[in-house]
C-alpha positions in Angstrom: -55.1 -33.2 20.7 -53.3 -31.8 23.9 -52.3 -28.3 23.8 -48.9 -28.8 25.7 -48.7 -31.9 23.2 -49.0 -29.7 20.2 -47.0 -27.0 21.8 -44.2 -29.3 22.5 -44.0 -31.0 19.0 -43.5 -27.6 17.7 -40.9 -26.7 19.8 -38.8 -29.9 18.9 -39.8 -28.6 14.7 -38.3 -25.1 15.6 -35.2 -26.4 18.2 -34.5 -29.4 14.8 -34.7 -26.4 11.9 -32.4 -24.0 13.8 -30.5 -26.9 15.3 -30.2 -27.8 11.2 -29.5 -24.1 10.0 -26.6 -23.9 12.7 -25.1 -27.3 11.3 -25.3 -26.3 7.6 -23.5 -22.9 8.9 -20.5 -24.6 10.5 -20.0 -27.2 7.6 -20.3 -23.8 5.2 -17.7 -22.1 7.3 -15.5 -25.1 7.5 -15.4 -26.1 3.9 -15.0 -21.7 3.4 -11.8 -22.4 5.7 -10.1 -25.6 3.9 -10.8 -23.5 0.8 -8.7 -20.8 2.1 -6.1 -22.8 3.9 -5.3 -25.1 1.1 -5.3 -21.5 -1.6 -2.8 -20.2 1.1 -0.3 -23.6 1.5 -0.4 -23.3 -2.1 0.3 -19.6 -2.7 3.6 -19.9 -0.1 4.7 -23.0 -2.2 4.5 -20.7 -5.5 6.5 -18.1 -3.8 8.7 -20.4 -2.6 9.4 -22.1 -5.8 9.0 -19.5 -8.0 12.2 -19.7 -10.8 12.8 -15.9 -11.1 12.7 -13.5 -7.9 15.5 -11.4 -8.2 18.7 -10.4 -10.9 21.2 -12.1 -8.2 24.5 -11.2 -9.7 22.8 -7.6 -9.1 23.3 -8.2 -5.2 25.1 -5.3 -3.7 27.5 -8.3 -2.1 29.8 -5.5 -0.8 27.0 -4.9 1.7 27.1 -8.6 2.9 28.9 -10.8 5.4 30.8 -13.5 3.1 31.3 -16.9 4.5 33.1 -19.2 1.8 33.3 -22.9 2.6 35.1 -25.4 0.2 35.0 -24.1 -3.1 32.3 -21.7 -2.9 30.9 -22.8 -5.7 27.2 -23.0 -4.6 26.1 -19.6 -3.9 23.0 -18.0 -1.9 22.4 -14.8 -0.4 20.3 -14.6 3.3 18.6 -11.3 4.5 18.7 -11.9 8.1 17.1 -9.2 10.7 19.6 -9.3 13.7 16.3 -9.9 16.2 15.8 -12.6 13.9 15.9 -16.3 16.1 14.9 -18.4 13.2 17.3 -16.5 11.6 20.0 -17.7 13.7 19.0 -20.9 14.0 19.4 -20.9 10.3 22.8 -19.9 10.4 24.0 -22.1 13.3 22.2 -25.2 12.7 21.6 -25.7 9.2 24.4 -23.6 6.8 26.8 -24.7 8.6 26.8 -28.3 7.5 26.6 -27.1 3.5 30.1 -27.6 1.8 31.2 -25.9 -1.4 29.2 -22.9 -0.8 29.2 -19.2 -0.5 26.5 -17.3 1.9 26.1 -13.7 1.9 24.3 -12.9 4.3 22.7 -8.8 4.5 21.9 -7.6 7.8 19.4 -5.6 8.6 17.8 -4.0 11.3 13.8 -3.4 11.7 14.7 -1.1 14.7 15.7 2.7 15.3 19.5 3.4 14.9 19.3 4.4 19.1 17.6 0.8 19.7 19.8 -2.1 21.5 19.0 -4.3 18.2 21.0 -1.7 16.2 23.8 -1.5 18.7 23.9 -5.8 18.5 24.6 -5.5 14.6 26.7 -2.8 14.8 29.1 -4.7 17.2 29.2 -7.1 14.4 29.2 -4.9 11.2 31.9 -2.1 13.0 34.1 -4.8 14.6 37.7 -4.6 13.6 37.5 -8.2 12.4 33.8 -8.2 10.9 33.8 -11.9 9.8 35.2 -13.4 13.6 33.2 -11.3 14.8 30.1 -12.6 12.9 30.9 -16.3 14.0 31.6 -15.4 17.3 27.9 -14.1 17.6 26.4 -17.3 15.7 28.5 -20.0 17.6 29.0 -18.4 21.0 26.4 -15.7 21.2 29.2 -13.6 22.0 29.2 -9.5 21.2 32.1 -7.5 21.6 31.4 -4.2 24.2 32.2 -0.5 23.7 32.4 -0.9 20.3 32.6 2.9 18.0 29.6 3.0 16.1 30.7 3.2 12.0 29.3 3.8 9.2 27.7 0.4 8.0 25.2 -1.0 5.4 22.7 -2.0 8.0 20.2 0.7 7.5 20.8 0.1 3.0 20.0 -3.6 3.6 16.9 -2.8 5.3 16.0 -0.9 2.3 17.6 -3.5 -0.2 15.4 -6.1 1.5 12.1 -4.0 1.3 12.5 -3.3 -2.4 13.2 -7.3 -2.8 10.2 -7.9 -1.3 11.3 -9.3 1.8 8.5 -9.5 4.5 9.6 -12.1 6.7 13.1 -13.3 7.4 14.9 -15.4 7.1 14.9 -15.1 3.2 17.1 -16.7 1.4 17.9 -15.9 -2.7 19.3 -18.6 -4.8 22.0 -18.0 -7.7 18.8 -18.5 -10.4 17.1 -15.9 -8.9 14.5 -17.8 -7.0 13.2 -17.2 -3.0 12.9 -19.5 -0.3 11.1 -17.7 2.5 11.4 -19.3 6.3 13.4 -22.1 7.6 14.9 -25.1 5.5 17.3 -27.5 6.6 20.3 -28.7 5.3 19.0 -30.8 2.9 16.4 -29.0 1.9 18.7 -26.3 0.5 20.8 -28.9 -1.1 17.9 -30.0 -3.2 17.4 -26.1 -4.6 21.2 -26.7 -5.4 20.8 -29.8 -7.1 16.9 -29.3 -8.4 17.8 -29.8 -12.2 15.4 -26.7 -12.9 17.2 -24.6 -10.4 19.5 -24.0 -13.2 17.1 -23.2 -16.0 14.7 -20.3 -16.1 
């Protein structure tokens, strides 16, 4: 037989085994990464659902903006960093169009007291009128200037909201103690209100 003949049907054996090992490798790392993405979806949805978070009658609400709309009767608390634009979004877009609800919502700030993210809460939190002030900076984006800095709960929430286990905000704390973390609509939250296991641990 032909030496380059021999030569080159060994060449296409060693291209088609290594061409085969390299296949077998992605569809190992692939399945390894479905694996791992469907164990993570899942793990958010447990700690998204999970019935008991927090004692949430044990909320320092003193140390929260209170909005009551209706009869208040639905109650959730939200830890929102200031910087936060989900967070706002939230706010603006979403808890606005609940009725018959109470938010608390505890500031916080991830920055140094000297950073401009401080001075942003504090111009809400030191504000002679705290809860126009509030709305003025969810509807308008509107801060108030020169205002005295005070002594406010900003830098306590921060350590309320580590101690909760809050990583990522928004974070939002239902009356049965359980924790939605990220963005949900409108109706989304109504569901965790009207889930018939929302009320029973």
């Amino acid at each position: 037989m032909d030496l380059n003949l021999e030569l080159n049907q060994a060449r296409a054996i060693s291209i088609s085994r290594i061409a085969n090992r390299v296949m077998q490798f992605i569809l190992r790392t692939a399945w390894i990464f479905i694996i791992g993405l469907n164990a993570g979806e899942l793990g958010g949805k447990e700690k998204q659902q999970g019935k008991i978070a927090i004692d949430f009658a044990a909320l320092p609400f003193d140390q929260s903006i209170k909005t009551v709309k209706g009869d208040g009767s639905k109650k959730i608390a939200v830890f929102y960093e200031i910087d936060c634009s989900y967070c706002k979004a939230l706010e603006k877009h979403e808890l606005s169009r609940l009725n018959d609800v109470t938010i608390y919502n505890f500031i916080f700030v991830n920055n140094t007291k000297d950073s401009p993210s401080w001075r942003k809460a504090e111009a809400i939190w030191c504000a002679s009128e705290v809860q126009k002030a509030w709305n003025n900076f969810i509807t308008k984006d509107y801060l108030a200037h020169n205002i005295k800095s005070c002594e406010s709960p900003l830098y306590k929430n921060k350590v309320l909201a580590s101690k909760l286990g809050v990583k990522g905000t928004p974070t939002l704390f239902f009356i049965n103690g359980s924790k939605a973390v990220g963005f949900l609509n409108a109706k989304e939250i109504e569901q965790r209100f009207l889930d018939a296991n929302f009320y029973n641990d």
